[in-house]
Backbone bond lengths (Angstrom), bond angles and torsions (degrees), N, CA, C in turn:
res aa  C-N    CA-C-N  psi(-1)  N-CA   C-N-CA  omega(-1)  CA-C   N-CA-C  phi
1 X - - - 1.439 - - 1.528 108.33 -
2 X 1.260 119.94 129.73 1.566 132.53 -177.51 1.490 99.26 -58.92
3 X 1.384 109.56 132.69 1.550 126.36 175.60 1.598 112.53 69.68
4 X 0.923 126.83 16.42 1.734 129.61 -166.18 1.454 91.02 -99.48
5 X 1.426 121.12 159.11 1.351 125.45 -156.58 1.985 105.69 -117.83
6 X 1.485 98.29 -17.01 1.439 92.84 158.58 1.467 110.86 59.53
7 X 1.430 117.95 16.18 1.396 113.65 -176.77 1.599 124.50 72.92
8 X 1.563 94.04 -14.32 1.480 95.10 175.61 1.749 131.02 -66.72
9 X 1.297 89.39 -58.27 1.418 89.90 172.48 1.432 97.92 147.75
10 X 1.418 128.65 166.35 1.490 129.09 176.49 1.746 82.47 -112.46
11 X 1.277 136.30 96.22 1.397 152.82 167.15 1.491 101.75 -80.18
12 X 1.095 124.07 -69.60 1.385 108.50 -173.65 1.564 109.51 -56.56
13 X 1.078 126.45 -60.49 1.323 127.04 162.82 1.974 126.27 -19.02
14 X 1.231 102.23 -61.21 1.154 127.44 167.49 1.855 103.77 -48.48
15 X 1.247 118.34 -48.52 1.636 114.00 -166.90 1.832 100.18 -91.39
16 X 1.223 98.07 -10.49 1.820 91.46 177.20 1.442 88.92 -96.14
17 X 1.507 147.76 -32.93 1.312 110.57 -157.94 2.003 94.70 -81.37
18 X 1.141 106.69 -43.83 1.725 110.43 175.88 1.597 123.64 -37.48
19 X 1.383 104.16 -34.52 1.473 128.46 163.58 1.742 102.37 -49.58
20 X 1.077 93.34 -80.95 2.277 110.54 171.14 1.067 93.88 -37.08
21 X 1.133 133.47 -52.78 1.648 123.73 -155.48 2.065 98.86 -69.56
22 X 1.354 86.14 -55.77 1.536 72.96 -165.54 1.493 128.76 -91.79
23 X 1.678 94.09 24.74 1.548 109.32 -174.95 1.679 92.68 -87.87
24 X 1.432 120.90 -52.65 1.459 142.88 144.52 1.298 112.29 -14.36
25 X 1.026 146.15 -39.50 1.741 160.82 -170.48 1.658 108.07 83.66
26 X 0.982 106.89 34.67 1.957 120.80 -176.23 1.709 92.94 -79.93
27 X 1.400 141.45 92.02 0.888 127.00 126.64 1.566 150.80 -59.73
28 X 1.456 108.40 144.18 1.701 103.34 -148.54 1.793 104.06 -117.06
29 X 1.003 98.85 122.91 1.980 121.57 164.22 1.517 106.03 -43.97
30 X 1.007 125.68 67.14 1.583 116.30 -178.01 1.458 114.64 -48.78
31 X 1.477 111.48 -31.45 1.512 133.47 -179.04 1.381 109.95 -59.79
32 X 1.050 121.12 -57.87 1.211 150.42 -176.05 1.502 88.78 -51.97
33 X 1.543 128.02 -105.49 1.244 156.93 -151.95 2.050 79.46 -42.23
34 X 1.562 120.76 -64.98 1.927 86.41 -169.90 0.820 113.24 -87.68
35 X 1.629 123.39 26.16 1.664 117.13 162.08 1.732 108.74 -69.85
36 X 1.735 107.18 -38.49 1.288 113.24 -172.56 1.783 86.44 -76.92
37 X 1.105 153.52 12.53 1.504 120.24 -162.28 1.862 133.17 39.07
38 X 1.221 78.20 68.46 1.669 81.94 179.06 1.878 98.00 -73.19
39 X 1.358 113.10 100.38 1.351 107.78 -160.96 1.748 109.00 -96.02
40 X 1.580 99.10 -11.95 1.885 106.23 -160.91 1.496 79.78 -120.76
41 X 1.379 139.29 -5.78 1.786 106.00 178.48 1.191 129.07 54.49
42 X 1.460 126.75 37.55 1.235 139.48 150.84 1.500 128.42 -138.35
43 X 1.729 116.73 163.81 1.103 133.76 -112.59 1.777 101.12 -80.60
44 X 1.904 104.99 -7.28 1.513 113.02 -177.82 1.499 93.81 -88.28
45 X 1.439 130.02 -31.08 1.531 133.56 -153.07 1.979 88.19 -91.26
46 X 1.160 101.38 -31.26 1.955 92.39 -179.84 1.349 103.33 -88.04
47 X 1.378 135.38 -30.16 1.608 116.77 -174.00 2.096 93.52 -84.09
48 X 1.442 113.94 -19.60 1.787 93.13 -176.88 1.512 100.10 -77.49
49 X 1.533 134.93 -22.55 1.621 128.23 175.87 1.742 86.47 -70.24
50 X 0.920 139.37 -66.24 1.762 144.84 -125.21 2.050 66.80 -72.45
51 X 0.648 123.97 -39.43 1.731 100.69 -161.97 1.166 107.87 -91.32
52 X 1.610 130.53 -14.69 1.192 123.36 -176.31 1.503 113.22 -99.88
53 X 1.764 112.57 10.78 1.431 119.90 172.46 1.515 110.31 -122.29
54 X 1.331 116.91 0.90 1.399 111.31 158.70 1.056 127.31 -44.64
55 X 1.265 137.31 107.72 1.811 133.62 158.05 1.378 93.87 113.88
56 X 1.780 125.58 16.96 1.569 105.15 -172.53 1.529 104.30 -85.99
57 X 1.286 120.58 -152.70 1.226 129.07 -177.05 1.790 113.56 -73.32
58 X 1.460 95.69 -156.99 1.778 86.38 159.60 0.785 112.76 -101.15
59 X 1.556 132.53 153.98 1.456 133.11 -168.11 1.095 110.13 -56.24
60 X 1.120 110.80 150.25 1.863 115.31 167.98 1.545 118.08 -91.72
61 X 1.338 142.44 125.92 1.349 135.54 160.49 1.529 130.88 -26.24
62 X 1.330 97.26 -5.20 1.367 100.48 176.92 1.170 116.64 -130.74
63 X 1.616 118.29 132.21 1.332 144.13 -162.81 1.081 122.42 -107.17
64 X 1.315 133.93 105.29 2.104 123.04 -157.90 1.785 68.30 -97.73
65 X 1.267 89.75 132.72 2.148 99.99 161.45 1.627 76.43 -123.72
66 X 1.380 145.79 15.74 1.607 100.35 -162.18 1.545 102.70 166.71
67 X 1.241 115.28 54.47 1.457 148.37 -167.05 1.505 102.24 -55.44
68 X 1.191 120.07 -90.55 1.250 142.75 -174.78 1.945 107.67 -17.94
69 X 1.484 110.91 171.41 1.782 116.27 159.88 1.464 89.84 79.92
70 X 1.306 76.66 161.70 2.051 124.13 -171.40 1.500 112.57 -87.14
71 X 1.516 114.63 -28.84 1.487 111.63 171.44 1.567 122.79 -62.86
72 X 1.620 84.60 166.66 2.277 95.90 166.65 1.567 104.48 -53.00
73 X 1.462 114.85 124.94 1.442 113.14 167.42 1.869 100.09 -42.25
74 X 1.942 125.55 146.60 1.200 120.36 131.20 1.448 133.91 -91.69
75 X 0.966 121.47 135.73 1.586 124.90 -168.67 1.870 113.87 -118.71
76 X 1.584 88.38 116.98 1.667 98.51 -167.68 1.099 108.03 -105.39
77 X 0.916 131.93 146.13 1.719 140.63 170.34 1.253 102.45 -80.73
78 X 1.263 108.75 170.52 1.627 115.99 174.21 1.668 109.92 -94.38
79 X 1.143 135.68 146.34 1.437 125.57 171.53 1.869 107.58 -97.51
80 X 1.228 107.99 165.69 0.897 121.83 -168.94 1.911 117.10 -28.92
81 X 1.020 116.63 141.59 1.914 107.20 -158.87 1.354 113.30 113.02
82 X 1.955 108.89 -57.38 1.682 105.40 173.58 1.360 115.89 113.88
83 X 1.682 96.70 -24.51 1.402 101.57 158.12 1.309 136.87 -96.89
84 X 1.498 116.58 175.99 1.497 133.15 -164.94 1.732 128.33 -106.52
85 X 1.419 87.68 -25.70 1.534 111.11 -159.24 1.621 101.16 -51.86
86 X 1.397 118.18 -43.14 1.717 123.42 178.79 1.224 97.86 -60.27
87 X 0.927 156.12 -11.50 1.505 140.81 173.80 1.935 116.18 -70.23
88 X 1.587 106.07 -23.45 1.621 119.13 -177.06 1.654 95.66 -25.99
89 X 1.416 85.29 -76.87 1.677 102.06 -145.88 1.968 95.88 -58.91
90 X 0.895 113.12 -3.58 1.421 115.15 178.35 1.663 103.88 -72.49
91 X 1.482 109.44 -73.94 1.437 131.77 171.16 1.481 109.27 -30.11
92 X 1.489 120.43 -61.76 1.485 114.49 175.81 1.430 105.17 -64.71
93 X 1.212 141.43 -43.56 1.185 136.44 160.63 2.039 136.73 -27.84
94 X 1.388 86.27 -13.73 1.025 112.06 -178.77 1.605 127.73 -98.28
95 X 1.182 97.73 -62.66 1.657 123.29 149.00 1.550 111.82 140.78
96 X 0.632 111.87 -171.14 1.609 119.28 178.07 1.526 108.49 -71.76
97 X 1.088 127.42 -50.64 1.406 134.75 167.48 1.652 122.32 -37.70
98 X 1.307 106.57 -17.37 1.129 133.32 175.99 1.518 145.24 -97.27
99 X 2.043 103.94 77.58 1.433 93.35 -153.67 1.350 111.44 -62.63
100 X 1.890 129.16 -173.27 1.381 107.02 -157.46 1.777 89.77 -164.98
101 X 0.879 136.19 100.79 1.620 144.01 -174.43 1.473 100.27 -124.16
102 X 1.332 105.09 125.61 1.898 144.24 -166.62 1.567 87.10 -101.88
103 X 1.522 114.28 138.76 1.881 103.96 160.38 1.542 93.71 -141.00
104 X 0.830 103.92 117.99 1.441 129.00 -164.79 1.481 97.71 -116.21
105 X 1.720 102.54 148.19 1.829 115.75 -157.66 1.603 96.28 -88.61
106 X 1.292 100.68 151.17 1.601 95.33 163.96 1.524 113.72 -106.86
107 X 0.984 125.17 172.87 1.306 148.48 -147.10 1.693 124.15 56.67
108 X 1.131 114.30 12.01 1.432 100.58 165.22 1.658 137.06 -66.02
109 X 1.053 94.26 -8.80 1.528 106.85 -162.01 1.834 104.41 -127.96
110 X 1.800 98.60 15.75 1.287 109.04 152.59 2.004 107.52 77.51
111 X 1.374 90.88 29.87 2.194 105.55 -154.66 1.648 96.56 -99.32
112 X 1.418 102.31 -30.96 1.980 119.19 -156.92 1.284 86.47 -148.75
113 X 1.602 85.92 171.39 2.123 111.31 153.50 0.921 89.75 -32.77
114 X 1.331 106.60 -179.24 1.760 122.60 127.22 1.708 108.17 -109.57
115 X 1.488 102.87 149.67 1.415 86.20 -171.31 2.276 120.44 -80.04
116 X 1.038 108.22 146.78 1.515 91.15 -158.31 1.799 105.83 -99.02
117 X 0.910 122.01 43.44 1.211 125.41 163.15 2.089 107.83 173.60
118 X 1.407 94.92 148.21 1.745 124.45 -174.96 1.280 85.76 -36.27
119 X 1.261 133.73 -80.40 1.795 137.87 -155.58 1.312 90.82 -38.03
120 X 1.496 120.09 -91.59 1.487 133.10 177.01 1.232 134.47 8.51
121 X 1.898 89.77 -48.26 1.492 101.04 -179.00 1.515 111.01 -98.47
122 X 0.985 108.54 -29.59 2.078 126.37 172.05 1.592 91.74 -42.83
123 X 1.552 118.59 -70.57 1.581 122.02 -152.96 1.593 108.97 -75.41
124 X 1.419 103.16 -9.64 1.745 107.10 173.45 1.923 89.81 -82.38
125 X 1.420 121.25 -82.60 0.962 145.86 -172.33 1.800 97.09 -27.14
126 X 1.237 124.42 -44.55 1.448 123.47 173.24 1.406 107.97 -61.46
127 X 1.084 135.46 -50.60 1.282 156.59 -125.79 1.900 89.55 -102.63
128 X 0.905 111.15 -52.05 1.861 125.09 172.63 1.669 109.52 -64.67
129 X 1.323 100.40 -40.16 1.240 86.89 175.34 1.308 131.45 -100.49
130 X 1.273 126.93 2.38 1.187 157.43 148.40 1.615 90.97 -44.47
131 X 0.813 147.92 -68.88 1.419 159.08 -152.04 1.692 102.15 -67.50
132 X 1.240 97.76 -22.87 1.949 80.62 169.18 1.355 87.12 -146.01
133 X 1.325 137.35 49.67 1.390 133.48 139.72 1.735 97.76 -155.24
134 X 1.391 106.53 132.44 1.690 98.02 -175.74 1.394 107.61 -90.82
135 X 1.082 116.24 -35.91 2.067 134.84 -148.20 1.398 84.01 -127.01
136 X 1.683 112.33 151.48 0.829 121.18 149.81 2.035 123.27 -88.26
137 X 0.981 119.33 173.60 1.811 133.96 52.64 1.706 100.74 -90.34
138 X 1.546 132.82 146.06 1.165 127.86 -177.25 1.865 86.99 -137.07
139 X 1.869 89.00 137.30 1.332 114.75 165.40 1.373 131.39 -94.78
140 X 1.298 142.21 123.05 1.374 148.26 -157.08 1.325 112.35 -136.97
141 X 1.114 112.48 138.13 1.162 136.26 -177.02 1.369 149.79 -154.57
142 X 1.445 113.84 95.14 2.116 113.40 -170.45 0.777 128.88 -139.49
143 X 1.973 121.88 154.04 1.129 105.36 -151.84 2.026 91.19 -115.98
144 X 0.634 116.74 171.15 1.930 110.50 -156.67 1.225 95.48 29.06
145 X 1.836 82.96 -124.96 1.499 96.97 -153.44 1.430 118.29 -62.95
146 X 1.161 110.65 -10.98 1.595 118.83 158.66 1.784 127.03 -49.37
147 X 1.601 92.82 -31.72 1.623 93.35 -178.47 1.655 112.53 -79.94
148 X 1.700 87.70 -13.50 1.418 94.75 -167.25 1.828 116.85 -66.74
149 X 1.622 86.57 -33.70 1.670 113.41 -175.28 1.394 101.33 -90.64
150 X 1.030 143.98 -36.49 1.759 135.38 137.67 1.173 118.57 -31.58
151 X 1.517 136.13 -33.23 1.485 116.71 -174.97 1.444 101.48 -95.30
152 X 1.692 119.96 -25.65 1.709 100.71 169.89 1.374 105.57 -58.50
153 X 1.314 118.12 -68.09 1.018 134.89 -173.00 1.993 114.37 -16.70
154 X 1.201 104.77 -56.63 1.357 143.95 145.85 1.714 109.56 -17.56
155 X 1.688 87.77 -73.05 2.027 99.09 176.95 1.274 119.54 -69.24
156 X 1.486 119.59 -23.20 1.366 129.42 -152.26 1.907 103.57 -82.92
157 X 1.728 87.50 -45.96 1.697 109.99 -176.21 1.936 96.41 -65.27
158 X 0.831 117.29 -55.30 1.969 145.99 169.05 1.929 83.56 -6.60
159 X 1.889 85.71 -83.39 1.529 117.51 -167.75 1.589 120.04 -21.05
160 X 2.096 81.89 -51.66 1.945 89.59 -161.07 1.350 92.53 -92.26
161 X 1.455 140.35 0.51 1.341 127.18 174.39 1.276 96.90 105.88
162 X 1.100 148.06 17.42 1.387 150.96 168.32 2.135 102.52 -81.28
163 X 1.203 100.61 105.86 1.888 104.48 155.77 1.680 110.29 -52.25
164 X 1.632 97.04 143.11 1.588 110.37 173.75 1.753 82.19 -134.70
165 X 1.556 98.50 140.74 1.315 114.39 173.05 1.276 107.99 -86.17
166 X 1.113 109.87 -49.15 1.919 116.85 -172.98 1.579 101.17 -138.11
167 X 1.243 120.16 174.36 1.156 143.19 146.08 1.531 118.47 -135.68
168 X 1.014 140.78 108.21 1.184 110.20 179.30 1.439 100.77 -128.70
169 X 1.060 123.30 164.75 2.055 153.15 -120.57 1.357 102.64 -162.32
170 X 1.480 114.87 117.68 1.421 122.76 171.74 1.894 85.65 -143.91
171 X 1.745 79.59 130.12 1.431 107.07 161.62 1.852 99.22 63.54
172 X 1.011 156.74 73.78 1.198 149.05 -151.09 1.348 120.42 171.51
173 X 1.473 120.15 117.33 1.183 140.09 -141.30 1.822 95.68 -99.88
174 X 1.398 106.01 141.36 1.771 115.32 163.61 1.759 111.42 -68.19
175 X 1.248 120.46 137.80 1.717 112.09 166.68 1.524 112.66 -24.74
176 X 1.327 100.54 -38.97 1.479 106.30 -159.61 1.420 116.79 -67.31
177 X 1.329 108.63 -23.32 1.207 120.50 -158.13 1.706 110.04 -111.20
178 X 1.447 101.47 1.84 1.178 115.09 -160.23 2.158 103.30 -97.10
């Protein structure tokens, strides 16, 4: 049926009203919004999270996109921007079996600092995710500057004797090269 949403989601819809929002100076709780499960990605499913995260705390670095399943949590950094939200279609990509934690920077949206260097954000970003995985083996995963904060992240766990199963790096440059 023409225009019916099929469970999918109104997605394009969804990225033009977020567009408005932050042309407006509406900064957005990414934390917040997949705490509620924005599960269909459209513009009624983002204003019912946007109201049920008004007045919360400060965001937390950690992003459930993908709660559910029997597997090793994966844990993504945010790439350059701070956000998480591009990671969705990854997580369903994965399957349900597949838990799925976003760590997204703070201060973009003007809430915190921001933190001013990779380590900084690695030993927060460890420290969050520690919080719903205690022990490793730990899985990592980023795409830029995200891979970049995955491989400290990576060294940091290394350091204190913590196992990393994977890390893996898409699109993502060495310091050196940077």
């Amino acid at each position: 049926m023409p225009g019916a949403d099929h469970g999918q989601g109104d997605r394009l819809g969804l990225l033009q009203t977020l567009g408005k929002l932050w042309t407006c100076g509406v900064r957005i709780d990414w934390s917040g919004l997949h705490d509620h499960k924005l599960e269909h990605h459209t513009p009624r499913g983002l204003a019912t999270a946007l109201s049920k995260t008004r007045g919360s705390a400060r965001p937390n670095a950690l992003v459930p996109i993908q709660t559910g399943g029997s597997r090793t949590p994966l844990f993504c950094p945010h790439p350059f921007g701070g956000h998480v939200l591009l990671y969705t279609p990854l997580a369903k990509a994965l399957g349900t079996e597949q838990p799925f934690f976003g760590l997204q920077a703070r201060g973009p949206n003007g809430e915190a600092r921001p933190h001013l260097s990779i380590p900084e954000m690695a030993r927060e970003y460890v420290e969050a995710m520690k919080s719903v995985q205690i022990h490793g083996p730990y899985q990592l995963a980023g795409l830029s500057m995200g891979g970049s904060i995955a491989w400290d992240m990576a060294c940091q766990l290394h350091i204190a004797g913590d196992k990393v199963a994977i890390v893996g790096l898409a699109r993502c440059q060495s310091a050196s090269q940077a």
